[in-house]
C-alpha positions as CSV (number, residue, x, y, z in Angstrom):
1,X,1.4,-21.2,-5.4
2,X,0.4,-20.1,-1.7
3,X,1.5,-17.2,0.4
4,X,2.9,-17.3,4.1
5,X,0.3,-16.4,7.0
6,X,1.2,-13.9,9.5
7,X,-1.0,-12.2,12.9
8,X,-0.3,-8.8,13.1
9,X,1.4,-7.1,16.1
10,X,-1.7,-5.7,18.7
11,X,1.0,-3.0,20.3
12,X,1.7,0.0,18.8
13,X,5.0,0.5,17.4
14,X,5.7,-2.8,18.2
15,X,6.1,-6.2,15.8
16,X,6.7,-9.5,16.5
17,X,10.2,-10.7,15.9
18,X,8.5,-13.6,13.9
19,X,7.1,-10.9,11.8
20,X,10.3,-8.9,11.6
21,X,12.0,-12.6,10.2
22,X,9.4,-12.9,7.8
23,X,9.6,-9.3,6.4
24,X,13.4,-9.4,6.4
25,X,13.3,-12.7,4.6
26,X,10.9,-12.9,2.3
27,X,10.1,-9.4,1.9
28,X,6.7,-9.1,2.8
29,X,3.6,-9.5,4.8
30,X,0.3,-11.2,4.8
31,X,-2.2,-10.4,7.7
32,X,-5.0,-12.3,6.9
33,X,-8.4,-10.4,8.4
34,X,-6.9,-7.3,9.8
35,X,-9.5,-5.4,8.9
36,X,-13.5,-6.8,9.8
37,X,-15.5,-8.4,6.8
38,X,-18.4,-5.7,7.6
39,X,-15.4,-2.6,7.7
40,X,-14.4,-4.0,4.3
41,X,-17.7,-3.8,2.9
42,X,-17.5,-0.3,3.6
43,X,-14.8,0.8,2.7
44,X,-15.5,-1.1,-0.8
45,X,-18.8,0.8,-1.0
46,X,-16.6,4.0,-0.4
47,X,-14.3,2.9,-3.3
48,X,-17.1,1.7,-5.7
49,X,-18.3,5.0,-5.4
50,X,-15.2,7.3,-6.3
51,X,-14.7,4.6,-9.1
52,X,-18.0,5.6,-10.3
53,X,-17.5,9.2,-10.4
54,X,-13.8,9.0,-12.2
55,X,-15.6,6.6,-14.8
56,X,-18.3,9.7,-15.0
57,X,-15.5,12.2,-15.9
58,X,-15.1,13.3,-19.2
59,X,-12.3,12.2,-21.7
60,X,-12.7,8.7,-19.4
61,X,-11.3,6.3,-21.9
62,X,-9.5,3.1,-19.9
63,X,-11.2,-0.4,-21.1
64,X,-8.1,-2.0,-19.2
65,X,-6.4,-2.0,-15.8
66,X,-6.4,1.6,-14.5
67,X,-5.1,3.3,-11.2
68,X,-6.9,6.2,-9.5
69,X,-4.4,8.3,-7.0
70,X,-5.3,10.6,-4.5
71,X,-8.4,8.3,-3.6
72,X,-8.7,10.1,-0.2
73,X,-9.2,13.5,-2.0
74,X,-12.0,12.0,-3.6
75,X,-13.9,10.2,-0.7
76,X,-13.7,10.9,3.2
77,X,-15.2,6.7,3.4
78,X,-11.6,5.4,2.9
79,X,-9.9,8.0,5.9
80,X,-10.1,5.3,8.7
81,X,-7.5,2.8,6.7
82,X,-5.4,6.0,7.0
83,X,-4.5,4.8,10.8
84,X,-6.6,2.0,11.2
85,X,-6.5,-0.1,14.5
86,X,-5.6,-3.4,12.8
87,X,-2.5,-2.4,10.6
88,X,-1.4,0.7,11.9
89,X,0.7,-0.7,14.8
90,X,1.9,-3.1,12.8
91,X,3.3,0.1,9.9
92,X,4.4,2.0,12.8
93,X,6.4,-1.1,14.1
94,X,8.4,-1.4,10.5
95,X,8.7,2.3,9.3
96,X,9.2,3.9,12.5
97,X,7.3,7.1,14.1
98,X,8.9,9.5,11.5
99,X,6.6,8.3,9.0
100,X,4.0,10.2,6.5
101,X,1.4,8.9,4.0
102,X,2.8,9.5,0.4
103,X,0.1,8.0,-1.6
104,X,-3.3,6.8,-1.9
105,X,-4.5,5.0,-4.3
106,X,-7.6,2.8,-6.4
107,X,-7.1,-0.3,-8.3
108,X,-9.2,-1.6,-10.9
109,X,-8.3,-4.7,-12.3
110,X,-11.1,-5.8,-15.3
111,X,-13.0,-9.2,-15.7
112,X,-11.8,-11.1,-18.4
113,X,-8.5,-9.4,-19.1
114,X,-4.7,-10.9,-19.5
115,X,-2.2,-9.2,-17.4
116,X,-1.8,-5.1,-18.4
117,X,1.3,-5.0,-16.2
118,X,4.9,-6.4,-16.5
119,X,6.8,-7.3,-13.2
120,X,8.6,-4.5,-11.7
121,X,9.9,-2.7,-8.7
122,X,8.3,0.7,-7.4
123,X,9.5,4.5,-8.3
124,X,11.5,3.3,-11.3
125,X,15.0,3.9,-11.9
126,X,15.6,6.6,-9.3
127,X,14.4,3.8,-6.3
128,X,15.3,0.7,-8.5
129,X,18.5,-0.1,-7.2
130,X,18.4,1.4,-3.5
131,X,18.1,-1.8,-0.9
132,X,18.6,-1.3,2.2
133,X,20.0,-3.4,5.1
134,X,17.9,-6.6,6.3
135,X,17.7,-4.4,9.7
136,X,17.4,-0.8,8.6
137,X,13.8,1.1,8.6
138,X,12.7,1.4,5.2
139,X,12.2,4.2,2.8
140,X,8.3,3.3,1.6
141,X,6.3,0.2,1.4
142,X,2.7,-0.1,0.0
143,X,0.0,-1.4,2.2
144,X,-2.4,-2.8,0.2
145,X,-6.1,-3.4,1.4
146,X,-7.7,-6.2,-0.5
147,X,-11.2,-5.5,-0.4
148,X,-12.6,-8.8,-2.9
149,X,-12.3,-11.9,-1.9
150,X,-9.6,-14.1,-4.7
151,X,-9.5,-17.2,-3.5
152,X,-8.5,-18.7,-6.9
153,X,-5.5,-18.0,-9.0
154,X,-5.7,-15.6,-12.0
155,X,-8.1,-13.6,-10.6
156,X,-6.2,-10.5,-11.1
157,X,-3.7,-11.5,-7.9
158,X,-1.4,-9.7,-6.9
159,X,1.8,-11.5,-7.7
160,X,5.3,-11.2,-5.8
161,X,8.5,-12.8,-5.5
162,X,9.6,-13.4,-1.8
163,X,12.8,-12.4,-1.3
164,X,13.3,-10.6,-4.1
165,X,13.9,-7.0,-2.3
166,X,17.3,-8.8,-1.3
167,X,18.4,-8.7,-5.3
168,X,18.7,-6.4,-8.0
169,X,15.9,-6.3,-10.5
170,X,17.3,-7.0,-14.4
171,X,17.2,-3.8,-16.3
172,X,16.1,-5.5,-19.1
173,X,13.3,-7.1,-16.9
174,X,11.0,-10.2,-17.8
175,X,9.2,-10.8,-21.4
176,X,5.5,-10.3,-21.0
177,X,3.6,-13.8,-19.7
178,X,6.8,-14.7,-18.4
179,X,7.4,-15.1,-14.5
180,X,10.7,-14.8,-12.5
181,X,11.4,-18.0,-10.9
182,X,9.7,-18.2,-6.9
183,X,6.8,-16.1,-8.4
184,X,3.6,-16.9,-6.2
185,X,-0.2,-15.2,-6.5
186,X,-1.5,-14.3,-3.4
187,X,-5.2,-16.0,-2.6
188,X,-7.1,-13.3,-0.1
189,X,-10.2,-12.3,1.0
190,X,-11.5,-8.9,1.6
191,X,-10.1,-7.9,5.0
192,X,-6.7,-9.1,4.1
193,X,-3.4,-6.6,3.4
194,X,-0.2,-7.2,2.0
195,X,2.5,-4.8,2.7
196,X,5.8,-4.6,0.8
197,X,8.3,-2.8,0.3
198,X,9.6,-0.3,-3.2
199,X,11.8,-2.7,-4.5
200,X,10.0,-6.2,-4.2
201,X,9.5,-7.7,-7.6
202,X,5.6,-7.4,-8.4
203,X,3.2,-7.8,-10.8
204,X,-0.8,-8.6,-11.5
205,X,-1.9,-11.8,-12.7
206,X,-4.3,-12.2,-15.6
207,X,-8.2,-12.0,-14.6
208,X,-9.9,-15.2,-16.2
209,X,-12.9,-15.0,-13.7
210,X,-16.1,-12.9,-14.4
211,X,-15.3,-10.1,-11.5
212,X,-13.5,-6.8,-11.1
213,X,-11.0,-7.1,-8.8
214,X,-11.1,-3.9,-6.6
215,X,-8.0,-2.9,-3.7
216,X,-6.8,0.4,-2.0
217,X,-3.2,1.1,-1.3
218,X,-1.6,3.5,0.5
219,X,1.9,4.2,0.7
220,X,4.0,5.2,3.6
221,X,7.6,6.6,4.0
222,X,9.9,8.1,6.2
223,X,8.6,11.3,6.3
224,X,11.4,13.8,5.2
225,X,10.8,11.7,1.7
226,X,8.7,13.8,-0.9
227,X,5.4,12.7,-1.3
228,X,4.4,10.1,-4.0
229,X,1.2,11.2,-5.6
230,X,0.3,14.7,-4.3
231,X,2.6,18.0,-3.8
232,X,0.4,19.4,-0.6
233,X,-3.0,17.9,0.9
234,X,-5.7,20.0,-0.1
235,X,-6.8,22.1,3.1
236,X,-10.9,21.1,2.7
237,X,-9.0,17.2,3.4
238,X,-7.2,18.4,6.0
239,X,-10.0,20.1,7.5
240,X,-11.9,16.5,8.3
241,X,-8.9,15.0,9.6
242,X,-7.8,14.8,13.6
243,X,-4.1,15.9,13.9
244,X,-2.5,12.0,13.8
245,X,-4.4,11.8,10.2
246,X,-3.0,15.2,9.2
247,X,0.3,14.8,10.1
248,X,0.7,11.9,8.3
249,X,-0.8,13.8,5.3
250,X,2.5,16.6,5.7
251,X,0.9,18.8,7.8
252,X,3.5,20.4,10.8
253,X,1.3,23.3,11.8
254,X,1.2,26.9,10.9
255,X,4.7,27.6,12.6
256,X,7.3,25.0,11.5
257,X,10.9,25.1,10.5
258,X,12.1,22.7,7.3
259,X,14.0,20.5,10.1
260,X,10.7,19.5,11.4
261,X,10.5,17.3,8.6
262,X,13.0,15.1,10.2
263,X,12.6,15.5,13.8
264,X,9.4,17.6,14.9
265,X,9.5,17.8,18.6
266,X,6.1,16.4,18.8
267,X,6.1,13.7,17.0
268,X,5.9,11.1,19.1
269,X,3.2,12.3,21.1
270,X,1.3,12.8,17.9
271,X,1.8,9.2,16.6
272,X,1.6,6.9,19.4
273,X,-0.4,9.2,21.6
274,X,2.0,9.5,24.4
C-alpha cells in the first residue's frame, strides 16, 4: 500500500489547485517534511514528557492504545504547531479564515499490540452522515503531526481510505481485522502530517515492531462550531499565547457579541496579519 505525495502551499490562505484536486478527490493530504526533523524532535520531547506525567497520575490504568486531549493544556512545547509556518497556510487555504482550534490531542499507540481501533468516521452519528460538496469549506479536519518515523507497514499506521469522505460509512461498519476495500497505511517520518477530514474512513493498523508509535493532532473547524475537547481555554493558556494563537483557542476579547463567532470584524487582520 503507498500514499500520494503532496508540497504544501508557501502563501497564506492560499493552496495549490493540485492540492485542492487531491483533497477533493481522495480526501486527504500528505505533506511530507512540513515540519524540520530537529522541530520534530522537539516537539516529541514536549509530548514524551506530558505522556510521562498522564502515565504518573493516579487511577492510570491503559496497557493499550490510549488518547490524551487537551495536550496543549498540559505542555506550552507543543503551541508552535498551533500556527506553525509549514502547515498553517496550507489549513487556512482549506478551512478558510473563520477557523478555530477545537482539539488537541496525544496518541499512543503500543509496541507489540493488534489494532485497539475499528475503522470509523469522526464525531459519530451526529457528524457521520454530513458530506459536504467537493467545493465547499469544511466543517473540521484533523491535522495530524507524525512525530516517529514508520517507514514499514504495521507499525501502528495510520490507515485511510481515499475517497471515502465522498460515501456514506455502513452503520453496521467493518468486522474487526477486516479492511474496506482501497484501504492503504500511510509510511512517514517524523516531520510528516496528514490532514483529513470528519468523515474519511480511518483506522490504526496493528503495531508488530518493537516501538511506540507517538503523534499529535489538532483539530480545526469553522469557528461558530462548538469546540471538540474543551468547553473554554483555561486563562493561565491563554495567558502564554499572542492574539492569532488565542483566537483560534475561542478567545474574541473582553467585549464581544455572540455574532462575532461568525463574523468578528477583525478577523482577518488577526489571521493573516493584514
Amino acid at each position: 500500500m503507498s500514499a500520494t505525495e503532496t508540497t504544501p502551499a508557501t502563501v497564506a490562505g492560499a493552496v495549490s489547485e493540485d492540492l485542492l484536486a487531491q483533497w477533493r478527490e481522495q480526501g486527504y493530504l500528505l505533506l511530507r517534511q512540513v515540519i524540520p526533523r530537529d522541530q520534530a524532535a522537539a516537539f516529541l520531547a514536549a509530548a514524551d514528557e506530558a505522556i510521562a506525567a498522564y502515565e504518573a497520575e493516579p487511577g492510570f490504568a491503559h496497557p493499550g492504545s490510549y488518547t490524551i486531549v487537551q495536550a496543549i493544556w498540559r505542555t506550552a512545547g507543543l503551541d508552535d504547531l498551533i500556527d506553525h509556518p509549514g502547515t498553517f497556510p496550507t489549513i487556512l487555504g482549506l478551512m478558510g479564515p473563520y477557523l478555530q482550534l477545537m482539539g488537541t490531542q496525544i496518541y499512543v499507540r503500543p509496541a507489540g499490540r493488534e489494532s485497539d481501533f475499528q475503522w470509523h468516521t469522526d464525531a459519530g452519528r451526529s457528524l457521520q452522515q454530513i458530506r459536504v460538496t467537493d467545493d465547499s469549506l469544511p466543517l473540521n479536519f484533523k491535522v495530524q503531526f507524525f512525530l516517529t518515523d514508520i517507514p514499514e507497514p504495521d507499525r501502528a499506521n495510520f490507515c485511510l481510505v481515499p475517497g471515502s469522505h465522498r460515501h456514506e460509512f455502513p452503520e453496521a461498519g467493518f468486522p474487526a481485522g477486516t479492511d474496506p476495500d482501497g484501504a492503504i497505511q500511510l509510511r512517514v517520518q517524523a516531520g510528516d502530517v496528514a490532514i483529513f477530514p470528519h468523515n474519511l474512513w480511518h483506522s490504526v493498523a496493528p503495531n508488530h515492531g518493537d516501538s511506540v508509535r507517538r503523534s499529535v493532532t489538532f483539530r480545526y473547524g469553522q469557528m461558530w462550531c462548538r469546540p471538540y475537547d474543551y468547553e473554554k481555554a483555561p486563562a493561565e493558556v491563554l495567558a502564554r499565547m499572542p492574539k492569532r494563537r488565542r483566537r483560534l483557542l475561542g478567545d474574541l476579547g473582553e467585549a464581544y457579541i455572540a455574532t462575532d463567532y461568525y463574523k468578528p470584524h477583525d478577523q482577518l487582520e488577526v489571521m493573516l496579519g493584514t
